[in-house]
C-alpha positions in Angstrom: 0.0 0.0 0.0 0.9 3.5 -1.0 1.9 5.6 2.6 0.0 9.0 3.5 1.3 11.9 3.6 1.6 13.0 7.1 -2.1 14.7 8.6 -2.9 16.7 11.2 -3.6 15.3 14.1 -4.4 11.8 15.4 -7.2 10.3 13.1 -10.1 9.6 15.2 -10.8 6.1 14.2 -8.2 4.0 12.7 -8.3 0.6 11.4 -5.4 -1.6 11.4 -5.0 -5.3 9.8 -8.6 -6.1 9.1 -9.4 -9.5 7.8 -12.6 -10.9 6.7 -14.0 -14.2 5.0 -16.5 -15.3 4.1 -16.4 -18.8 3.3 -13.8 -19.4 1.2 -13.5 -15.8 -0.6 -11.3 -13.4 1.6 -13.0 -10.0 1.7 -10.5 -7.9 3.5 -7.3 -8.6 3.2 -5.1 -6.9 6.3 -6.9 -3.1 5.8 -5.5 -0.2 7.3 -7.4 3.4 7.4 -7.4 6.5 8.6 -10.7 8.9 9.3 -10.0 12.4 10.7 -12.0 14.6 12.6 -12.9 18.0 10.2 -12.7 16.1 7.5 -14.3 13.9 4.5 -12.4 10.6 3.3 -13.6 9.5 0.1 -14.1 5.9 0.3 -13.5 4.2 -3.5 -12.9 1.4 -5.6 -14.5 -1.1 -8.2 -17.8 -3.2 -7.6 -15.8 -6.5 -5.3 -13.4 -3.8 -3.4 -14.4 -4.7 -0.2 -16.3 -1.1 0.2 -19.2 -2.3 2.0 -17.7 -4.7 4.1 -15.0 -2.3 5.9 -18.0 -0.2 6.3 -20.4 -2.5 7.9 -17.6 -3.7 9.7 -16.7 -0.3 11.3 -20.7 0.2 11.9 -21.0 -3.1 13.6 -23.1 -5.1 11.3 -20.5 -8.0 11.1 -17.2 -8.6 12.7 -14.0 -8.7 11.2 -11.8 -12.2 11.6 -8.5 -10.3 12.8 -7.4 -6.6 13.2 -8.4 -3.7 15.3 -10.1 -0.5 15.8 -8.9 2.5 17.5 -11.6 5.2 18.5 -9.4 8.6 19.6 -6.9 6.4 19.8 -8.0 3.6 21.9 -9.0 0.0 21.2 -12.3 -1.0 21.1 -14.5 -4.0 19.7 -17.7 -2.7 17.9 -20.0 -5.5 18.0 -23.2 -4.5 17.5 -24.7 -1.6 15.6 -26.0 0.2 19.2 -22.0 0.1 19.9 -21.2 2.1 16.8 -23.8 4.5 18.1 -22.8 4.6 21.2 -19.1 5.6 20.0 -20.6 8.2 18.1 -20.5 6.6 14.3 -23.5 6.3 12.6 -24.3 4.8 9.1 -26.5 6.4 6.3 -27.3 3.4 3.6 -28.0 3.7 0.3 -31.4 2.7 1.1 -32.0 5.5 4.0 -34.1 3.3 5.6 -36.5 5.7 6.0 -40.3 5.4 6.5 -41.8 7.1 3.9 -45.7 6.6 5.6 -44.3 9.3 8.5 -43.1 12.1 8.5 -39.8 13.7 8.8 -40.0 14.0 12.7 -41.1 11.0 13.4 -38.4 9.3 11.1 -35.9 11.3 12.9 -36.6 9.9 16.1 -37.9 6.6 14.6 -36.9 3.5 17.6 -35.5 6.2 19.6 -38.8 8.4 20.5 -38.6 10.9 23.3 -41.1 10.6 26.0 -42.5 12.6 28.7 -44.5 10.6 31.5 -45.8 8.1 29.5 -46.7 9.7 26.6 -44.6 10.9 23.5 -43.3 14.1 24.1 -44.2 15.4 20.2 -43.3 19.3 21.1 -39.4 18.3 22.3 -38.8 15.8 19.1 -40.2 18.4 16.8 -38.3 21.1 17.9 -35.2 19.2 18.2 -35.9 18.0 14.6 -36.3 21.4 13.2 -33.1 22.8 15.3 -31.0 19.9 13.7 -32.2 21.0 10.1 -31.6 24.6 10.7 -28.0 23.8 11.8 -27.3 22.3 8.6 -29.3 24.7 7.3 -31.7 22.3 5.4 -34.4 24.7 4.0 -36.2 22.8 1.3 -38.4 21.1 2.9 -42.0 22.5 3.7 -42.9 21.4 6.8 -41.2 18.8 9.5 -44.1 17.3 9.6 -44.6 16.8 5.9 -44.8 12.5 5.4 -40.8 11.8 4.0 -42.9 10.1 0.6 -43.3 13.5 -0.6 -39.8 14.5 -0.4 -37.1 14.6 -3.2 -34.1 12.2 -3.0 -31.9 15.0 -2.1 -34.3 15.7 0.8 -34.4 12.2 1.7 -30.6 12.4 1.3 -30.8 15.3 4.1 -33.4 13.9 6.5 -31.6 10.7 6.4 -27.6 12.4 7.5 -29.6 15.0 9.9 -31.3 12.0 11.6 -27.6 10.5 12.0 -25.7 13.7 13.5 -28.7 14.5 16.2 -27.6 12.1 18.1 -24.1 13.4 19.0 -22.2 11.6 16.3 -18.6 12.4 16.0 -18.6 9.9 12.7 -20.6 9.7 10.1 -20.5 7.0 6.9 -22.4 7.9 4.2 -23.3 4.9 1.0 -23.1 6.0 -2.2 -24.9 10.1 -1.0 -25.4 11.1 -4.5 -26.8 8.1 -6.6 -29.3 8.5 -8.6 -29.5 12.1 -7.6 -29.8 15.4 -10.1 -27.3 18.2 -10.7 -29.2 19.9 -8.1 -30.4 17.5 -5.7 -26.3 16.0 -5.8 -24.9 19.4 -5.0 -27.4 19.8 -2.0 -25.7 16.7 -0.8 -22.4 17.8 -1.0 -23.2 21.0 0.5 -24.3 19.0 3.6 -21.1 17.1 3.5 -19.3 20.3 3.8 -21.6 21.4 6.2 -20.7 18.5 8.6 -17.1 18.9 8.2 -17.4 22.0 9.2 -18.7 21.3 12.1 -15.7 19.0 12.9 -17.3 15.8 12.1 -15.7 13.4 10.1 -17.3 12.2 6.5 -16.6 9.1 4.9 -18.3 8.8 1.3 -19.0 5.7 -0.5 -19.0 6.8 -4.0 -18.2 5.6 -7.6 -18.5 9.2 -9.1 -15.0 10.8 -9.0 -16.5 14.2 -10.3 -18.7 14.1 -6.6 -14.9 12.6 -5.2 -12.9 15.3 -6.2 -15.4 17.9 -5.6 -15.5 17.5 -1.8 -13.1 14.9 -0.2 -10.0 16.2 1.5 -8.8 12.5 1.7 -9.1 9.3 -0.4 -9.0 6.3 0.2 -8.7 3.5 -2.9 -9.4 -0.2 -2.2 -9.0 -2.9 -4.6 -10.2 -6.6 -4.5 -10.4 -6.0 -0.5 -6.5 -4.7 -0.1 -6.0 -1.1 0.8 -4.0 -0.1 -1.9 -3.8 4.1 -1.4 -4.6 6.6 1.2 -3.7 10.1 1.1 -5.0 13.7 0.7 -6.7 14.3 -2.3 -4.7 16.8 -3.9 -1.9 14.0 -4.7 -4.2 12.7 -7.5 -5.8 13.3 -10.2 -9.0 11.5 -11.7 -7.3 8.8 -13.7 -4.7 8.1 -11.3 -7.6 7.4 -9.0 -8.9 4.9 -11.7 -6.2 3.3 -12.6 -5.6 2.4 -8.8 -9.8 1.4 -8.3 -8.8 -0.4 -12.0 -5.0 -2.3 -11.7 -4.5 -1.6 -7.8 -1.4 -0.3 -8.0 0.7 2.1 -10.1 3.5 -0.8 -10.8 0.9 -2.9 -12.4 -0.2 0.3 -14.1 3.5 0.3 -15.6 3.6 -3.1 -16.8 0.2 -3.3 -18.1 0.9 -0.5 -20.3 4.7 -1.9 -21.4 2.8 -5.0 -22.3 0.6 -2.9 -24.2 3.1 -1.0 -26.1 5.0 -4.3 -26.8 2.1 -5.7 -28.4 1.5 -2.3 -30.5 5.4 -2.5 -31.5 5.0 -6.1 -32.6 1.9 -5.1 -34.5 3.8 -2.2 -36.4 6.5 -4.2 -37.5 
């Protein structure tokens, strides 16, 4: 693996060594990674990468066979989803999981509804709901209490990341933000991505589209058929770089697929 250029800081979570099967097919392959505080780290790499896995495995949906995870530089063993949360990380899926039947108050609070006595306290989750959207100044929406059906997917987008920072999140892992969005719906994403940064969160983004990579990340990292094969800040690359690491894994294999290439183009000539 390529070595970072020095950061900052001490990363607030780092992963070190992570291996994971399943079966017979290795997944994760000895992963190291670094997520700092203040800043979004642009997860990448090709369909198979191991993407998904490192995630779920730093969210606590399945447990990694060897390696560790430090959390402000400590060691601890996520397990569960509720330990995640309870560090401060929270997940937004491609799928939002969002009710679309409620509205956006009640999804915000959805399995973890305030109460007062024994009734729901609706005035304190509503205005908690509208404070958290004001802070990352989401302002497209009609009403909080419009049912999350009627909303765009860049609203959903928003609903779904303001849900997962109102709950003192110092983490936050977004899958794949901007699929299937519009011009303008993707850039309201972003825009919330810069938003949290700013507030000294860190980002990690899931994402295919280097345009939404490059627009936004500070760091990247690049994994290929589950190895981590670069991490650094984002200014040491440029777009096909990035590709041809997602692609070949690794600029020596980069060289030599090319020589081979040339070879074959020389033998062709003559």
């Amino acid at each position: 693996m390529v070595t970072a250029s020095p950061a900052a800081g001490e990363p607030l979570l780092k992963v070190r060594g992570l291996d994971k099967h399943f079966g017979a097919v290795q997944a994760l392959h000895g992963v190291d990674l670094d997520l700092y505080a203040g800043q979004v780290t642009a997860l990448s790499g090709d369909n198979g990468a191991g993407k998904s896995v490192l995630t779920k495995c730093i969210a606590g949906v399945i447990q990694p066979d060897h390696g560790q995870i430090f959390w402000e530089g400590r060691p601890v063993h996520i397990r569960t989803a509720r330990d995640a949360s309870q560090l401060g990380i929270e997940t937004v899926y491609q799928d939002l999981a969002l009710a679309d039947n409620l509205d956006i108050v009640q999804n915000m609070f959805l399995g973890r509804e305030l109460t007062r006595f024994i009734f729901l306290d609706e005035d304190t989750m509503e205005r908690k709901a509208a404070e958290t959207l004001a802070s990352l100044r989401v302002t497209t929406v009609r009403s909080i209490r419009q049912p999350v059906g009627s909303l765009s997917g860049g609203q959903r987008q928003s609903v779904a990341v303001a849900r997962a920072v109102m709950w003192n999140s110092k983490l936050v892992m977004l899958d794949e933000p901007t699929a299937a969005l519009g011009v303008v719906q993707t850039k309201q994403v972003l825009d919330l991505m810069r938003r949290l940064r700013d507030r000294g969160l860190a980002v990690m983004m899931i994402s295919h589209n280097l345009n939404d990579v490059f627009e936004v990340a500070d760091r990247i990292a690049v994994l290929h058929l589950g190895r981590m094969v670069v991490q650094d800040v984002i200014s040491a690359f440029d777009c096909q770089t990035v590709v041809e690491y997602m692609t070949f894994g690794g600029q020596k294999h980069v060289a030599a697929v090319r020589a081979s290439a040339e070879q074959v183009s020389d033998r062709g000539a003559s």
